[in-house]
C-alpha positions as CSV (number, residue, x, y, z in Angstrom):
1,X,-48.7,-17.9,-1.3
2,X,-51.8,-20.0,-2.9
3,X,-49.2,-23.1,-2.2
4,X,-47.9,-22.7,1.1
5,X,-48.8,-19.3,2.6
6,X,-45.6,-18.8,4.1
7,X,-41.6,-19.5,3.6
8,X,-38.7,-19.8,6.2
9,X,-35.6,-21.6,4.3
10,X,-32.6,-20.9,3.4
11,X,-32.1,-20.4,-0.5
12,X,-29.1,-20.8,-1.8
13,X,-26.7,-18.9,-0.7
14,X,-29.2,-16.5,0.9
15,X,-32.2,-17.0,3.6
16,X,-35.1,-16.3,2.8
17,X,-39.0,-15.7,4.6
18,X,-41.8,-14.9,3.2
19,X,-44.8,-13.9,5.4
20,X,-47.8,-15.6,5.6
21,X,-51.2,-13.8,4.2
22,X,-51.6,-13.2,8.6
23,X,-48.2,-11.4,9.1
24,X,-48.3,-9.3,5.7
25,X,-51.7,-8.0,7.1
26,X,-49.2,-6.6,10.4
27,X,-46.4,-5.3,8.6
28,X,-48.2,-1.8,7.1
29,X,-47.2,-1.0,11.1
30,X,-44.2,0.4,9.6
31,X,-43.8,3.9,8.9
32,X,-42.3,3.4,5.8
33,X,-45.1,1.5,3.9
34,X,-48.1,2.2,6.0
35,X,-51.2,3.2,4.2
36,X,-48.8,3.2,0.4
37,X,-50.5,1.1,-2.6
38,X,-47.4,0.8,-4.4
39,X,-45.1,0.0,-1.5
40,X,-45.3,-3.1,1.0
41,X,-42.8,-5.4,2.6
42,X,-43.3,-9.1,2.2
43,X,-40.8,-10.9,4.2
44,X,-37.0,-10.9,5.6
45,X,-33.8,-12.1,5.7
46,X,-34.3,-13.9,8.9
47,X,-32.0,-11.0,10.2
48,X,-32.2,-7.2,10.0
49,X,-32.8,-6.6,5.9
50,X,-37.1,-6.7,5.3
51,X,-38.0,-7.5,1.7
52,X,-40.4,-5.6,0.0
53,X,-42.1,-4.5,-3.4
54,X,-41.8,-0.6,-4.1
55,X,-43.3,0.5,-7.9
56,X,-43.5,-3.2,-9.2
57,X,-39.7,-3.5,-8.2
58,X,-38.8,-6.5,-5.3
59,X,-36.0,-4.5,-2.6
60,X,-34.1,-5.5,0.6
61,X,-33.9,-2.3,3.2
62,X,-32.9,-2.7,6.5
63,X,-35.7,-2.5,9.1
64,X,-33.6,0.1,10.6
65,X,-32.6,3.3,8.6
66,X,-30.9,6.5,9.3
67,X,-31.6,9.3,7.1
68,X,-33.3,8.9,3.4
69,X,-35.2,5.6,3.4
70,X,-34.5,6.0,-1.0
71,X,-31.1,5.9,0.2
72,X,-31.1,2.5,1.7
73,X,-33.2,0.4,-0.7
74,X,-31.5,-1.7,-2.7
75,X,-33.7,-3.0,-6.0
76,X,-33.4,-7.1,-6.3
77,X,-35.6,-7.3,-9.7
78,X,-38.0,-6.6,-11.3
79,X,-39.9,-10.4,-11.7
80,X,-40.0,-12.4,-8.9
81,X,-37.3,-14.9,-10.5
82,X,-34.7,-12.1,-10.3
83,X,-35.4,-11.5,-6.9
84,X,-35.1,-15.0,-5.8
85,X,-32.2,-15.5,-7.7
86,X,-30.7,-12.5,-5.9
87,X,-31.5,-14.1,-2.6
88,X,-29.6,-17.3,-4.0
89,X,-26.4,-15.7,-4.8
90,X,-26.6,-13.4,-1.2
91,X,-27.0,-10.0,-2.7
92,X,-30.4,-9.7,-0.4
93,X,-28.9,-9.4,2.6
């Protein structure tokens, strides 16, 4: 983010985009992580999976759920290497 603000590329295997500082400010507009300290999403897939930080922990979830949001997030890491390397070998989507 201090670098480039922003990413839209594919990684990998994966695809990955990271919102700018301007579109993270937009996304507490969904239910799931409005108004939460510990919870926020910080980019996609380029498809229907968001990716997000819940408790310190980087997750996929799709941006459309039925029943039990816990039930549909899927932990990536815990460091941002781990997640990025998940992105790389397609387990984000």
């Amino acid at each position: 983010m201090r670098i480039s603000n922003a990413f839209n590329d594919e990684v990998g295997q994966g695809y990955l985009v990271l919102w700018s500082v301007a579109e993270l400010a937009k996304a507490d507009g969904y239910e799931l992580f409005e108004f939460q300290v510990n919870r926020f999403l910080i980019g996609s897939n380029g498809d229907p999976t968001a990716y997000g930080i819940i408790g310190g922990s980087y997750i996929s979830i799709p941006f459309v759920f039925a029943g039990a949001w816990s039930e549909e997030v899927r932990v990536l890491g815990r460091t941002f290497d781990e997640f990025i390397k998940a992105v790389e070998t397609g387990e984000g989507s």
